[in-house]
C-alpha positions as CSV (number, residue, x, y, z in Angstrom):
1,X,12.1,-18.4,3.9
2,X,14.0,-15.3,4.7
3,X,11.8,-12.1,3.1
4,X,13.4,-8.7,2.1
5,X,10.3,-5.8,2.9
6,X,11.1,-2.3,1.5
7,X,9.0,0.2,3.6
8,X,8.5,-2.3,6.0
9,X,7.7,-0.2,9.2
10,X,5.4,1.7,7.3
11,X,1.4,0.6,7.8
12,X,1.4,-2.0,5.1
13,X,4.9,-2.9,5.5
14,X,5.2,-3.3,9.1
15,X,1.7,-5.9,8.8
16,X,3.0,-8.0,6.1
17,X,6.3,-8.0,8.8
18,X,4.0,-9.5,11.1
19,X,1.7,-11.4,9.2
20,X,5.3,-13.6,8.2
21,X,6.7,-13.9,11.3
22,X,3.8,-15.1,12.7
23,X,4.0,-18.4,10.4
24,X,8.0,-18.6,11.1
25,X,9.1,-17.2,8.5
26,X,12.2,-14.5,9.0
27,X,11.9,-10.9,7.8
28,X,14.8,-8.4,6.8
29,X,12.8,-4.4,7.3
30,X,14.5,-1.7,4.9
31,X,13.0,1.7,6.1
32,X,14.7,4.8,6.3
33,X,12.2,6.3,8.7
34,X,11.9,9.6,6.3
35,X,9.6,12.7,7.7
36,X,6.6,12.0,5.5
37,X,4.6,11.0,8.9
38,X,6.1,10.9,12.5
39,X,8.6,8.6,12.5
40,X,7.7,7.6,16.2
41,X,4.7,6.5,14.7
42,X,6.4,3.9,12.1
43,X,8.8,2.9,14.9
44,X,5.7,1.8,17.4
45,X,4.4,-0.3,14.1
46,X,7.6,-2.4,14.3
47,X,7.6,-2.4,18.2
48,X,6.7,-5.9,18.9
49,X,8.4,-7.4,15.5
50,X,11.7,-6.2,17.1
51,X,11.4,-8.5,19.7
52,X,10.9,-11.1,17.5
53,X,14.6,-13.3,16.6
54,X,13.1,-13.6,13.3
55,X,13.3,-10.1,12.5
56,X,15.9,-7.3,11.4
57,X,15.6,-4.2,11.1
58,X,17.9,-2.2,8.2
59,X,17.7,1.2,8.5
60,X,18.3,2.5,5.1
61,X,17.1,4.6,2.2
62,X,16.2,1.9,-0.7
63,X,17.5,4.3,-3.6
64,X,21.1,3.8,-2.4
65,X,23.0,1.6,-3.9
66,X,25.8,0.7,-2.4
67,X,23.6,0.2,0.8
68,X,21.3,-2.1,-0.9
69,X,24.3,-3.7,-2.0
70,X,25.8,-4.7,1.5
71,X,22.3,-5.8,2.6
72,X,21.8,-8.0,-0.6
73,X,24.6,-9.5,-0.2
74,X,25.0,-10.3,3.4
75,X,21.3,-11.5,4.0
76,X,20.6,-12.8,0.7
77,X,17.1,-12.8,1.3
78,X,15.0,-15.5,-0.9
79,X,12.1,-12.9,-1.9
80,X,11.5,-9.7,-1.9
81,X,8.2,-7.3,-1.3
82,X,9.2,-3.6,-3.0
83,X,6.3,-2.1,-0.5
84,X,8.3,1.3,0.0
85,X,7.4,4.1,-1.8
86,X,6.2,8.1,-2.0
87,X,2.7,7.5,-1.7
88,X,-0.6,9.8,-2.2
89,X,-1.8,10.9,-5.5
90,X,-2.0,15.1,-4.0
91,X,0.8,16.0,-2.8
92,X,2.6,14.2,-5.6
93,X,1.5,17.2,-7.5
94,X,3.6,19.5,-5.5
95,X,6.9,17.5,-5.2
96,X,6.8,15.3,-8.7
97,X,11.1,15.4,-8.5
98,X,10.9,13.3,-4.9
99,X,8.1,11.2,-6.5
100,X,9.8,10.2,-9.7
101,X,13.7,9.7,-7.2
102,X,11.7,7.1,-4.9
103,X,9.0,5.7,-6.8
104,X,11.2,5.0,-10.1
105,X,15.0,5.2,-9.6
106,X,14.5,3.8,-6.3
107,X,12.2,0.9,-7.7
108,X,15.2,0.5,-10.1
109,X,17.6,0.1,-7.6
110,X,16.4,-2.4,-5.8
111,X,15.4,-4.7,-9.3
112,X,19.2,-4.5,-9.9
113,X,19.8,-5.8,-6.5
114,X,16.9,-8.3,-7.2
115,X,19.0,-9.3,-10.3
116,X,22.6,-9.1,-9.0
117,X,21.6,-11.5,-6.2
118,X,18.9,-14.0,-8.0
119,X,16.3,-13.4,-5.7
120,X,13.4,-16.8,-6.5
121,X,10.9,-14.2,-6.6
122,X,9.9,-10.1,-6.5
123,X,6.5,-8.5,-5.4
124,X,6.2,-5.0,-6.4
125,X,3.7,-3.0,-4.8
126,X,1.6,-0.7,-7.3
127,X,-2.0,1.1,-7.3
128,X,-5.0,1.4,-8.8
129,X,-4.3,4.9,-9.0
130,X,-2.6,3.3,-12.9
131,X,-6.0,3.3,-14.1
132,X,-7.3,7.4,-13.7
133,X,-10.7,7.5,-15.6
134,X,-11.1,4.3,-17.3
135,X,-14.5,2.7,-17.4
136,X,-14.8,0.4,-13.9
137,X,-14.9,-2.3,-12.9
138,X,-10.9,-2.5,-13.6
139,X,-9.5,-5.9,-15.0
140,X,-6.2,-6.3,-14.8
141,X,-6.2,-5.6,-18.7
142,X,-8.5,-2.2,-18.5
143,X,-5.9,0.6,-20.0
144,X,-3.4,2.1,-17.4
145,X,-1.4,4.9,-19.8
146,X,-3.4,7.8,-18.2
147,X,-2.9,8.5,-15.1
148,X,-4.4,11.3,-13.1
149,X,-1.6,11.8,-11.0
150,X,2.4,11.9,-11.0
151,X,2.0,9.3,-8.3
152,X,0.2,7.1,-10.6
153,X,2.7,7.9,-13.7
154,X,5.6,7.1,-11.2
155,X,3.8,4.1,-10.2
156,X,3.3,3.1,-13.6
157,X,6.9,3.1,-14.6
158,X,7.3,1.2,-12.0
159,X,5.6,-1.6,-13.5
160,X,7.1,-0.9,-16.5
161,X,10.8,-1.5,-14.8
162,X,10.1,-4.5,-13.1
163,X,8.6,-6.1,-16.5
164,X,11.9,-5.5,-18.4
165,X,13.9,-6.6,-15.6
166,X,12.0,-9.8,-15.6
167,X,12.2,-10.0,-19.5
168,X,16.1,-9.4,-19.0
169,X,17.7,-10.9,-16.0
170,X,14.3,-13.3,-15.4
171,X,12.9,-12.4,-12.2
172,X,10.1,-14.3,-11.2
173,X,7.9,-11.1,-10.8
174,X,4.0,-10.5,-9.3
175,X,2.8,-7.0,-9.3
176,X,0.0,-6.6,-7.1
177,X,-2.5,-3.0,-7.1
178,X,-3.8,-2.3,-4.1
179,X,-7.6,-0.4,-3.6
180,X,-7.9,2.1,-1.0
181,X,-6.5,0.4,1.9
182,X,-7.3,1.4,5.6
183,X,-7.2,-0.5,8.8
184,X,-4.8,-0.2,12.5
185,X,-1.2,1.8,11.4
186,X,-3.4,3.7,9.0
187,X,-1.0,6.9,7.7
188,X,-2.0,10.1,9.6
189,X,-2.5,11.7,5.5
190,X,-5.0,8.9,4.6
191,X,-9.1,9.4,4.8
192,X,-9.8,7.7,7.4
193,X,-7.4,9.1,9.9
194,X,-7.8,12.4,8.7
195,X,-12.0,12.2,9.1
196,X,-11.7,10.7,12.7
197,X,-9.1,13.4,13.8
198,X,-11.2,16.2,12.5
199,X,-14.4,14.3,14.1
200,X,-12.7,13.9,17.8
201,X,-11.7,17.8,17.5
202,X,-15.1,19.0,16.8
203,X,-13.7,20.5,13.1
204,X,-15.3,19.8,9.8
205,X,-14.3,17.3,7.1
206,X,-13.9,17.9,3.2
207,X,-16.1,15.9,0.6
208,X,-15.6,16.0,-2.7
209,X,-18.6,16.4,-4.3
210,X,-20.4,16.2,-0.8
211,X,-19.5,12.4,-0.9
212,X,-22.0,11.8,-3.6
213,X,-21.2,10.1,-6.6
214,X,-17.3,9.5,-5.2
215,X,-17.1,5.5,-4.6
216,X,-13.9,4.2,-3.4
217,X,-13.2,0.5,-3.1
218,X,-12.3,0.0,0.4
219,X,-9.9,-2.8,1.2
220,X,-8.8,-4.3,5.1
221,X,-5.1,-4.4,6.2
222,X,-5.5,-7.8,6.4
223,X,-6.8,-9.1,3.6
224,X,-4.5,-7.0,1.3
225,X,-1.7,-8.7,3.5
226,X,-3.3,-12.2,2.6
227,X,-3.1,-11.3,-1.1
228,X,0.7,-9.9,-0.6
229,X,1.8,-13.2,0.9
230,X,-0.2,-15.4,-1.7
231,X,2.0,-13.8,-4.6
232,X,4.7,-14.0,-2.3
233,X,4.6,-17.5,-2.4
234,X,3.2,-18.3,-6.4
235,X,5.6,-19.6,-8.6
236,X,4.9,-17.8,-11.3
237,X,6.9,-15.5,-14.1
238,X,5.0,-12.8,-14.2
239,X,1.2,-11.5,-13.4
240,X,-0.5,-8.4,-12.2
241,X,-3.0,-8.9,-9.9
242,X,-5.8,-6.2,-8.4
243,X,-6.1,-6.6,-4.7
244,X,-9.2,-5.2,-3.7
245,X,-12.9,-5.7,-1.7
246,X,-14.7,-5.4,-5.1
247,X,-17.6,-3.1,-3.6
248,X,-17.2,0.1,-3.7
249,X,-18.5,2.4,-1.4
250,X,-20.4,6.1,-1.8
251,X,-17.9,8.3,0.4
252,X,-21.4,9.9,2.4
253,X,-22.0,6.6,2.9
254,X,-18.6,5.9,4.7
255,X,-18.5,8.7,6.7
256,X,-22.1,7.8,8.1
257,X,-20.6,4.5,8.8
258,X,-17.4,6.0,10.2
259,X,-20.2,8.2,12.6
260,X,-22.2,4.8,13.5
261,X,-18.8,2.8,14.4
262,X,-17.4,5.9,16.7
263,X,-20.3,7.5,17.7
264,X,-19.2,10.9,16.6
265,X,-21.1,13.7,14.1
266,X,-19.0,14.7,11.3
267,X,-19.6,18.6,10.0
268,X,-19.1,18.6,6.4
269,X,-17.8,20.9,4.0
270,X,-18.3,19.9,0.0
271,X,-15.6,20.6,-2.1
272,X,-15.0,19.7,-6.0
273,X,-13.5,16.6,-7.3
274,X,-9.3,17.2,-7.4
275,X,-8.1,16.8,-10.8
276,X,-5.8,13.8,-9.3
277,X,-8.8,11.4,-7.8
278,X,-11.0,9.6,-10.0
279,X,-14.9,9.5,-9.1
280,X,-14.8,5.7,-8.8
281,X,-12.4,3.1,-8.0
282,X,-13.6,-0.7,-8.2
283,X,-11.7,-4.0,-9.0
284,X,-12.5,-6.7,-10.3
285,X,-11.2,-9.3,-8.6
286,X,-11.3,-12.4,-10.8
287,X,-8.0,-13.4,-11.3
288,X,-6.7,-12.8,-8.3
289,X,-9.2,-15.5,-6.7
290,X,-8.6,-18.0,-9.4
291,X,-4.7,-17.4,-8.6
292,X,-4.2,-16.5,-5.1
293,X,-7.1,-17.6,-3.4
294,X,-7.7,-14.1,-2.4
295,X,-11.0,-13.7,-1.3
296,X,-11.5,-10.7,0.9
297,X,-13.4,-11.0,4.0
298,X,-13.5,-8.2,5.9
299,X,-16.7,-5.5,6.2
300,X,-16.4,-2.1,6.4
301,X,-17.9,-2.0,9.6
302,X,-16.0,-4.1,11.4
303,X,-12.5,-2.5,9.7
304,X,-13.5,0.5,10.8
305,X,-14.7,-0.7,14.2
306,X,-10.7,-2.1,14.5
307,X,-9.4,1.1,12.9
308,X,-11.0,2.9,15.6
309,X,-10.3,0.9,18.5
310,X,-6.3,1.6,17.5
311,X,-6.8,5.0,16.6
312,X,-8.7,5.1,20.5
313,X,-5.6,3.7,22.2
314,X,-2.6,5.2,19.8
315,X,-4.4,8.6,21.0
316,X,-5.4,7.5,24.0
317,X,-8.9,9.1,23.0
């Protein structure tokens, strides 16, 4: 099976890279290494799948069209993963334009593509960020038309594309929303990279709310990976699945865990809620199990314990 990955040096990208060539499969990477992060840093995520026959790397920017086109049409890839994006529901807030280019007329661009070239099959990468403040645990079916964020809004009409492109042109389409994901490859702008870099310099971290009463559900690499492939593979015309551990955790209680697994003290300052994070993510995972199979296995500790030993040798801390 040959797979197209938008974003695909980028953390969750360049592991579902991996995770396929690993079973043989081969793997067409879109990226266009943008200045969001270091792009050194998605470059050493796709280090060893370069070396890898199986692989190829396209470097290019997923909203142009004519780019898409060549690469479409000369690979013709079977399925597709749409992983790319602008992600983070904060700084969103300060650059909705870029948010709404990438996140919607780029997800547009590459349904067209998915259409033009009869893909068997489209995974499109959303959030549970689609759900802002409603009542948890979130079904699949809990409402998703007030988000807290322009990243979530973007990420909504997202969705919304790829169902009428399915309901026009009849792409087999699986939309997965992934929980607070962390693990090795980690983005430098996401909690847990940005707690252990203020812990090994001796600075303090920010909790909203002091970490009480702010749950997120914190979900392994891997096992979001597993769920990734499994709708990868469904034949199915159209589902949205959650992709998440299902037990959330109290942020204080993840930073002492964080302190336990690297045997640092973190200094805390408390801070308000933003307006753009919900106090509680949680999925319910139901359907996803019944469907996918996805049953995540990983425990904090030991994610973080892996998280840290990467972190240890990408810094050579």
């Amino acid at each position: 099976m040959r797979y197209l990955i938008t974003g695909g040096a980028g953390f969750i990208g360049s592991h579902l890279s991996d995770a396929l060539l690993a079973r043989g499969d081969q793997v067409v990477c879109i990226d266009n290494f943008n200045d969001y992060y270091d792009p050194a840093r998605k470059r050493r995520n796709i280090a060893q799948a370069l070396a890898n026959p199986g692989y190829t790397l396209v470097e290019a920017d997923f909203r142009d069209a004519d780019a898409m086109d060549r690469v479409f049409a000369h690979y013709r890839p079977q399925r597709v993963a749409h992983i790319g994006a602008m992600a983070g529901p904060r700084p969103s807030m300060q650059n909705p334009a870029l948010y709404e280019d990438v996140n919607v007329r780029g997800t547009l661009t590459v349904l067209e593509m998915a259409a033009r070239y009869q893909v068997d099959g489209l995974v499109l990468a959303s959030t549970s960020s689609v759900y802002g403040l409603s009542p948890t645990p979130w079904s699949e079916e809990s409402p998703t038309d007030r988000p807290l964020s322009y990243y979530a809004a973007t990420k909504k009409a997202a969705e919304v594309l790829a169902y009428t492109a399915h309901r026009h042109y009849g792409i087999p389409m699986r939309i997965v929303r992934f929980f607070t994901v962390y693990g090795p490859r980690g983005r430098p702008d996401m909690t847990p990279h940005l707690f252990v870099d203020a812990m090994v310099a001796g600075k303090a971290i920010t909790l909203f709310n002091g970490g009480i009463g702010v749950y997120r559900d914190w979900t392994y690499i891997a096992d979001i990976v597993a769920g990734v492939i499994a709708a990868l593979d469904m034949d199915a015309a159209f589902e949205i699945f959650n992709l998440g551990h299902s037990s959330p955790v109290q942020l204080i209680d993840f930073v002492r865990t964080l302190e336990d697994v690297t045997g640092l003290r973190a200094r805390i300052v408390a801070q308000p809620l933003p307006p753009a994070d919900p106090p509680v993510t949680f999925a319910r995972i139901d359907k996803a199990t019944q469907m996918l199979g996805f049953q995540p296995r990983m425990s904090l500790e030991e994610g973080l314990a892996r998280f840290w030993e990467w972190y240890r040798e990408e810094y050579g801390v």
